[in-house]
DRENVOZA-387402 format. One record per residue (C-alpha): y, x, z. Coordinates in Angstrom, 3 decimals. Example, Ala and Ser with C-alpha at 12.3 -4.5 7.8 and 13.67 -1.06 7.14 Angstrom:
BEGIN
         py         px         pz
     -4.500     12.300      7.800
     -1.060     13.670      7.140
% end
This chain:
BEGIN
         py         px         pz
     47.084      2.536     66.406
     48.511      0.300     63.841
     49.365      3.098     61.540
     45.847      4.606     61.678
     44.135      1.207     60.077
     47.148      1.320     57.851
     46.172      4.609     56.999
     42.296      4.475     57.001
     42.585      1.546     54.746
     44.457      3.148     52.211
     42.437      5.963     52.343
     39.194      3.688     51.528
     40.982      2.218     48.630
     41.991      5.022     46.988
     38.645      6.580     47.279
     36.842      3.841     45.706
     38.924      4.292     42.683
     37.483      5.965     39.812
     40.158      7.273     36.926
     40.399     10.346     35.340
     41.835     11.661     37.852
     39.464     11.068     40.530
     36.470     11.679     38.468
     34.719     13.254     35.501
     34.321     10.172     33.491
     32.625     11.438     30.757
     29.673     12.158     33.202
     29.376      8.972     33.662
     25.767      7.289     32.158
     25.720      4.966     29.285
     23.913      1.883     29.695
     21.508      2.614     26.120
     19.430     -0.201     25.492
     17.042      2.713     23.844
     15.648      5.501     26.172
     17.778      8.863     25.068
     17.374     11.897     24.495
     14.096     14.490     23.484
     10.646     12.345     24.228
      8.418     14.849     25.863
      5.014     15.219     24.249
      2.862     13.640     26.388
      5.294     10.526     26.534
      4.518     10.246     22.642
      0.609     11.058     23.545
      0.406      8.185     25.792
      1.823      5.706     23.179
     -0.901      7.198     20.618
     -3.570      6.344     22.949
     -2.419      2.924     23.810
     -2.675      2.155     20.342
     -5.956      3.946     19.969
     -7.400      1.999     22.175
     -6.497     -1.569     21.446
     -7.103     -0.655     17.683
    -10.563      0.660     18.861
    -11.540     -2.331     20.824
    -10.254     -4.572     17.824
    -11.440     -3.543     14.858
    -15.404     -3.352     14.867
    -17.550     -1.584     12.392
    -20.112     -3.717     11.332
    -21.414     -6.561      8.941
    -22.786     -9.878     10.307
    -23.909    -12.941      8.848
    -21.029    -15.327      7.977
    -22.945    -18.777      9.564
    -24.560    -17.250     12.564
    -22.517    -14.472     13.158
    -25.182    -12.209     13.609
    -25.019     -8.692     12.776
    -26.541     -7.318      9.851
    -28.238     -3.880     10.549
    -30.384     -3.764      7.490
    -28.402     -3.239      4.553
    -30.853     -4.195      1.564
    -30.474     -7.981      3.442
    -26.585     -7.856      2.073
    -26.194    -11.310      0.336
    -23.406    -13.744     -0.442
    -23.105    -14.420      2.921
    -22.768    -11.203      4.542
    -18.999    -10.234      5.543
    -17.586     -7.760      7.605
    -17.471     -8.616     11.473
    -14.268    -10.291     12.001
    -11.489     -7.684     13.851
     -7.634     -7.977     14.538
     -7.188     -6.143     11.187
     -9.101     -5.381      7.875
    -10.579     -2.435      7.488
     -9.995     -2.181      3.628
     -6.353     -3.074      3.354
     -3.629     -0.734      2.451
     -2.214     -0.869      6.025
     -5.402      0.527      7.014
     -5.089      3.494      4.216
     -2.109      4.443      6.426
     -3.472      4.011      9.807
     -6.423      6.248      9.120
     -3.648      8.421      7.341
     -1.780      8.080     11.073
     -5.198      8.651     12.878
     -6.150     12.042     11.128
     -2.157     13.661     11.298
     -2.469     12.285     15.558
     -6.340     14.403     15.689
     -4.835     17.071     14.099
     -1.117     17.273     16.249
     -2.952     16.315     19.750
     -6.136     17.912     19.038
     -8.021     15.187     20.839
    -11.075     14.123     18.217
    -11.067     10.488     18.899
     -9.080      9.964     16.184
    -10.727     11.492     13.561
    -13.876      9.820     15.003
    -11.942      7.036     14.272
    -11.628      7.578     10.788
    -15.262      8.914     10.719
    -16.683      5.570     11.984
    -14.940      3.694      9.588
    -14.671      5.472      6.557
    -18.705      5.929      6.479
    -19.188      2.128      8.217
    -17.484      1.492      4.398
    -19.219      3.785      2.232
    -22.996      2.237      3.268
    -21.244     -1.778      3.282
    -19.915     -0.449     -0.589
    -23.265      0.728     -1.508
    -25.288     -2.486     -0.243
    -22.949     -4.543     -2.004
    -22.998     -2.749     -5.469
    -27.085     -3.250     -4.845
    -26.289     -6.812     -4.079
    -24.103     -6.917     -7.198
    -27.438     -5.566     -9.544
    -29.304     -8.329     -8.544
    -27.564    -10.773    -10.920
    -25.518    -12.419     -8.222
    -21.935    -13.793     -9.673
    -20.640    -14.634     -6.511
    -17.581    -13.134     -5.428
    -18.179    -11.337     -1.976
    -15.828    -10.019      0.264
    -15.392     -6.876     -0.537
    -15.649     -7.812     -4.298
    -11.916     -6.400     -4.566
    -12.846     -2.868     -2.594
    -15.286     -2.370     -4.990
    -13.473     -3.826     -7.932
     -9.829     -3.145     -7.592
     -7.012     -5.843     -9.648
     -3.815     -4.251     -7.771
     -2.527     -1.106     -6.741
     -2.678     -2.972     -3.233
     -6.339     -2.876     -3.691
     -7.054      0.959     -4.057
     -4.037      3.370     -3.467
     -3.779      3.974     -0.113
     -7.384      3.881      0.918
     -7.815      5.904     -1.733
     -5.634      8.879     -0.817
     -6.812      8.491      3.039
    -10.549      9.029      1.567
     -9.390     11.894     -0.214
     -7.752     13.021      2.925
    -10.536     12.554      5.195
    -13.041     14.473      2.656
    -10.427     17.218      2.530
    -10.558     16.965      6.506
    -14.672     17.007      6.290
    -14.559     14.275      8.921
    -16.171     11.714      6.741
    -18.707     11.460      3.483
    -17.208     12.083      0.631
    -16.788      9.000     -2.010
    -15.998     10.494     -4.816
    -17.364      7.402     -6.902
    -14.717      5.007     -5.290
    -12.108      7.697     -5.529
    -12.958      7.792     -9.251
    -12.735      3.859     -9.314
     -9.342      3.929     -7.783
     -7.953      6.934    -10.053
     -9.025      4.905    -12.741
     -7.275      1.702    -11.784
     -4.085      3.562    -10.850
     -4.018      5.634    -13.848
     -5.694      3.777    -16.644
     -5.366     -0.177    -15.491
     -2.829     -0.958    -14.323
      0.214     -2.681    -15.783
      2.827     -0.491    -16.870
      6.373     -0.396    -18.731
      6.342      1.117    -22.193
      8.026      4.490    -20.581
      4.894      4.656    -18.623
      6.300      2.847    -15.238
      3.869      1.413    -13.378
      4.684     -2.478    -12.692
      3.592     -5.956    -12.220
      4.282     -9.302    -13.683
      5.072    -11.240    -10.595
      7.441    -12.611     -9.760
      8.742    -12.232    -13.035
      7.557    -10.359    -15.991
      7.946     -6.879    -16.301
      8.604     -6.301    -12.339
      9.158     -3.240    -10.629
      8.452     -2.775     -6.909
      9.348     -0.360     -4.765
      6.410     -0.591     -2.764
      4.098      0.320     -5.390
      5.728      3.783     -5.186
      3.401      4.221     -1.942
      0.585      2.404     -3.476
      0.484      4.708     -6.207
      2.097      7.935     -5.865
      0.126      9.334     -2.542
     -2.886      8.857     -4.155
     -1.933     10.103     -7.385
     -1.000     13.335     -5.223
     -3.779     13.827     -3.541
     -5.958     13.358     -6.247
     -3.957     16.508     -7.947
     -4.489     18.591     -5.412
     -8.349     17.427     -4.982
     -9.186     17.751     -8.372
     -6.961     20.623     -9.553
     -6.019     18.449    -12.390
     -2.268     18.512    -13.286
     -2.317     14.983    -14.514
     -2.356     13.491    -11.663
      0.595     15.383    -10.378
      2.712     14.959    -13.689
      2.358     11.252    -13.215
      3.161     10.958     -9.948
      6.413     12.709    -10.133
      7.346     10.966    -13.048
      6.676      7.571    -11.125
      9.276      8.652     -8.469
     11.872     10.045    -11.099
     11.586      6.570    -13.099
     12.023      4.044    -10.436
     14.660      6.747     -9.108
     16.386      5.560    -11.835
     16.557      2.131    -11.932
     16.469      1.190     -8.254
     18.104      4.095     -6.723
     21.959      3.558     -5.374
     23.540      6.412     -5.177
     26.515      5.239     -3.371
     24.538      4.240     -0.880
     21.673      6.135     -0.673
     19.174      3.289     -0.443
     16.777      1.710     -2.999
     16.968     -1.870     -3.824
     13.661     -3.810     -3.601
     12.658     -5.089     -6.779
     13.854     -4.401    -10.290
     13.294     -6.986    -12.864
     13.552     -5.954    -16.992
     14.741     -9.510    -18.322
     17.936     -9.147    -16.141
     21.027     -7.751    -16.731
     22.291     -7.786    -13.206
     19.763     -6.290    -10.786
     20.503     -7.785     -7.387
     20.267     -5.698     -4.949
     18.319     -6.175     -1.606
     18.040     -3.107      0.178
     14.170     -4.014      2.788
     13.946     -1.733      5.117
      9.802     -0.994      5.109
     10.232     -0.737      1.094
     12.921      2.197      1.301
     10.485      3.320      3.929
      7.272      3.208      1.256
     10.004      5.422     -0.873
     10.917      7.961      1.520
      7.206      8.416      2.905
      6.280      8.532     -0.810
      8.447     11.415     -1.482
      6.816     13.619      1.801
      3.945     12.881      0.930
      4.064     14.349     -2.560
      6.387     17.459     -1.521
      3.398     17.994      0.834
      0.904     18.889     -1.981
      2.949     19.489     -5.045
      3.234     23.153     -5.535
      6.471     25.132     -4.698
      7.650     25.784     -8.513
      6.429     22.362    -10.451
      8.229     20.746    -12.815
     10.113     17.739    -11.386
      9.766     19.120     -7.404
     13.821     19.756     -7.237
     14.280     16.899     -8.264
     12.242     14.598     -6.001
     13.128     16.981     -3.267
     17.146     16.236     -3.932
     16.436     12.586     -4.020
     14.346     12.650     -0.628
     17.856     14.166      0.378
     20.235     11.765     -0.634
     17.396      9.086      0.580
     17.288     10.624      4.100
     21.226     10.915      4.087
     21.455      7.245      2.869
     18.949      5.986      5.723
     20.779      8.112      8.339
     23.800      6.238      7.522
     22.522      3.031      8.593
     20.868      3.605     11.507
     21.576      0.979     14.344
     22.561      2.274     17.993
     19.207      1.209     19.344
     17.697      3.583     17.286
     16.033      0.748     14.863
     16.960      0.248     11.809
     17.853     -3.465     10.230
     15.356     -5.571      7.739
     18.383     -5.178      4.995
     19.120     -1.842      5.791
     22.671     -2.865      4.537
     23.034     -6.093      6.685
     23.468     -5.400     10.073
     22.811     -9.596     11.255
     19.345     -8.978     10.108
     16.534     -8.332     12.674
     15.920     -5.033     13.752
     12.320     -3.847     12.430
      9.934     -1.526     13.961
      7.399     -0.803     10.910
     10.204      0.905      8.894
     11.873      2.645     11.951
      8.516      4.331     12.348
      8.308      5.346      8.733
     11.731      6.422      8.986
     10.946      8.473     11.953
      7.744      9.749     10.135
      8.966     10.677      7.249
     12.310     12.784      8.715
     10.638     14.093     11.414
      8.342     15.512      8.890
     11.184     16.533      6.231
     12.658     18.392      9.271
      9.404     20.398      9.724
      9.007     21.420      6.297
     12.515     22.600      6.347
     13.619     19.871      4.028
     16.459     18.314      5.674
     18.299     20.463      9.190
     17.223     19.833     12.184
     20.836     20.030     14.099
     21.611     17.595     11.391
     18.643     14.882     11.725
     16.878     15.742     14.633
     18.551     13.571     17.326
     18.672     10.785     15.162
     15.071     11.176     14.756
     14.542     11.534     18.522
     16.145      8.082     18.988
     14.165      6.333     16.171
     11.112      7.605     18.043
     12.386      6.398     21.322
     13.017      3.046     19.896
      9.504      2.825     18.038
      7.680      3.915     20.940
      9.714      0.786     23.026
      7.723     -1.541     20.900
      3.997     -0.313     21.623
      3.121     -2.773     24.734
      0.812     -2.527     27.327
     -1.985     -3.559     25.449
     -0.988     -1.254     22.731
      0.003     -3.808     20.133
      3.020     -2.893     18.373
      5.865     -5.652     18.240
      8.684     -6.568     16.130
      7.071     -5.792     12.511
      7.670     -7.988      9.735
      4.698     -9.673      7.844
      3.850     -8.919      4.513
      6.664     -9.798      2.390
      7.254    -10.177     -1.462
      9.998     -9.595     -3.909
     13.255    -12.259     -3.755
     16.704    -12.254     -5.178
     18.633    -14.221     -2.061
     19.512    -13.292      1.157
     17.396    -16.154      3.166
     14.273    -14.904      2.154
     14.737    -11.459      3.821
     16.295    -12.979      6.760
     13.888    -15.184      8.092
     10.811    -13.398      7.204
      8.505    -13.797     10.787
      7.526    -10.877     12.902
      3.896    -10.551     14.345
      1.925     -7.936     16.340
     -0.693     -8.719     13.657
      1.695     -7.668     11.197
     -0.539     -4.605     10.110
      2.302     -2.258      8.820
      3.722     -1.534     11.916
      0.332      1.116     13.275
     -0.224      3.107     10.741
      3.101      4.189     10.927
      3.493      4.410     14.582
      0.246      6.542     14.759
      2.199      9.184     11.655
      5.646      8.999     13.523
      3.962      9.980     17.082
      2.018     12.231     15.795
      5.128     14.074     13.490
      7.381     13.559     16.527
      4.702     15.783     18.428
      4.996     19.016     15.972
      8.656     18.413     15.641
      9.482     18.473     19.629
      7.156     21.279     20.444
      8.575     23.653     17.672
     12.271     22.982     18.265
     14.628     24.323     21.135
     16.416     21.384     22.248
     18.482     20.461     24.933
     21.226     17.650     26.310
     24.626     19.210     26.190
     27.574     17.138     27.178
     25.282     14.311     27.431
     24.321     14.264     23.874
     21.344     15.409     22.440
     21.623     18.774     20.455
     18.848     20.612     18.335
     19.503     24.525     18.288
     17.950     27.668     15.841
     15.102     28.986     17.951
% end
């Protein structure tokens, strides 16, 4: 009897043991901190409509008086007082150029028309406010409303991404066309604002004669689409010019990441590598190859730099799936606004055949994953860093705060969801060995 427990016991032991012996470790599941593997499409549907709706319920349509907070229904009663009914975001930023950008790509990849209503509402809600306060404007009045800067742009901020979402929504007929603002804009972006002697376009802030990298995607999109809108080859010879010449003063090639700013007085550039800035680059590049015909001058060229951008950016990609806020610095936050450009802008280079799917498309797939982590119940997107100027020392990056009023991070989420939808349903994917694998159809 004694030598049965013996026995029994040992037995138990032994069979709690797991080696490689015993059993197929390499079956065994990972603890990710990131859901992995291919997000089905009506995962990434149901994060689109979270945000829909809390960016529907949040950012009303309408002018009201600025004392009494009543709403303005007549427009010839537009005055000095009149502003637009206060929201979670503004309706004329260029955050807001992108999320109706994000809301037109997410009609047009679900097929579900709230979102171009979206755009519809708004876009026209701005057209009649513009109009009332350019009447306003006749009547002598000096004072500077608020939408003084929509109508009268002093930054590429002010006009280049609304701009080439109005051109996108009049190309989509799903909103009146503007073509007097577009004209405004085109004429700021081309005619007004600062540039370098070569014809680089630039500010003088912080420093004089400063290059940023975000005014890539303040300028170039629009500058794109207005090429392909007008049919007039300007446009298009100055954006890819734009991309070419900061290509060549902020681009590293080593790394394959742009540096931030680029200042003319100095003769050591330091270099910060901000994650949503490289992501303004990259998205800027798509969104040019998108419209730039197949044998223009200066398309192999952007086209190889997308390439070395995408192969730079794939290089730093954290585990989670996020990337960091210096790309390059792995003890900085992780940041969800330029993960979902990132994710965007592949996902889309994979669908134009830019870039290999079996190369980037599980990297991709985790970026989404991550992204899609940071859309909460209420649909507000977390862990986006506020608006954030040009420095020269690592503290400034660092600490920069996070917000879910950040408005960077939903335009991007809405283009990355919506990419990520076209990408998974025309690729032939599958977990092999535990890893995620994209395979020639």
């Amino acid at each position: 009897m004694a030598g049965l427990l013996v026995t029994f016991s040992w037995s138990a032991s032994h069979a709690q043991k797991m080696n490689d012996v015993t059993t197929p470790l390499h079956l065994l599941q990972p603890d990710y901190p990131t859901p992995y593997g291919t997000p089905e499409v009506a995962d990434i549907e149901s994060t689109l409509t979270r945000v829909y709706d809390y960016l529907e319920a949040t950012t009303p349509a309408a002018l009201v008086d600025k004392d009494s907070g009543a709403e303005i229904t007549d427009y010839s009663k537009v005055n000095e007082n009149t502003i637009m009914k206060p929201g979670d975001f503004r309706l004329t930023s260029y955050e807001w150029g992108v999320t109706y950008a994000g809301m037109l790509l997410a009609a047009k990849e679900t097929g579900d028309s709230k979102y171009a209503d979206y755009v519809t509402t708004r876009l026209n809600f701005l057209a009649k406010a513009l109009n009332a306060f350019k009447e306003f404007e006749k009547k002598g009045s000096d004072t500077k409303f608020q939408l003084y800067h929509t109508l009268h742009p002093h930054a590429l901020d002010d006009c280049g991404a609304i701009c080439a979402a109005m051109i996108k929504a009049a190309q989509a007929g799903v909103a009146e066309k503007q073509d007097e603002m577009i004209g405004t804009y085109m004429d700021y972006i081309s005619n007004k604002e600062f540039r370098l002697e070569d014809g680089t376009l630039a500010r003088n802030r912080p420093q004089p004669n400063s290059i940023w990298l975000d005014d890539l995607f303040m300028s170039v999109p629009a500058l794109a689409q207005m090429g392909a809108y007008s049919g007039d080859n300007q446009y298009f010879d100055d954006a890819v010019k734009q991309v070419l010449q900061f290509g060549e003063r902020m681009f590293n090639y080593d790394k394959g990441l742009f540096m931030h700013g680029w200042i003319q007085g100095m003769d050591e550039h330091p270099q910060f590598h901000w994650g949503r800035a490289n992501g303004w680059a990259v998205m800027t590049m798509v969104e040019l190859l998108e419209v730039l015909p197949e044998d223009y001058a200066g398309r192999a060229e952007v086209l190889d730099l997308l390439r070395k951008h995408i192969r730079g950016l794939a290089n730093y990609q954290d585990g989670t799936g996020f990337w960091h806020q210096l790309l390059d610095r792995n003890d900085t936050y992780l940041e969800t606004s330029a993960t979902a450009i990132y994710a965007y802008s592949i996902a889309r280079a994979i669908n134009r055949g830019y870039v290999d799917a079996k190369v980037y498309g599980p990297m991709v797939c985790l970026a989404w994953n991550a992204v899609a982590s940071k859309v909460n119940e209420k649909g507000e997107v977390e862990g986006t860093c506020v608006g954030t100027g040009m420095g020269f020392d690592p503290a400034f990056y660092y600490y920069r705060p996070v917000n879910v009023y950040a408005a960077h991070g939903y335009g991007p989420v809405l283009l990355a969801g919506a990419e990520m939808i076209e990408l998974v349903k025309n690729s032939k994917t599958s977990v092999n060995d535990s890893s995620v694998q994209f395979y020639d159809k």
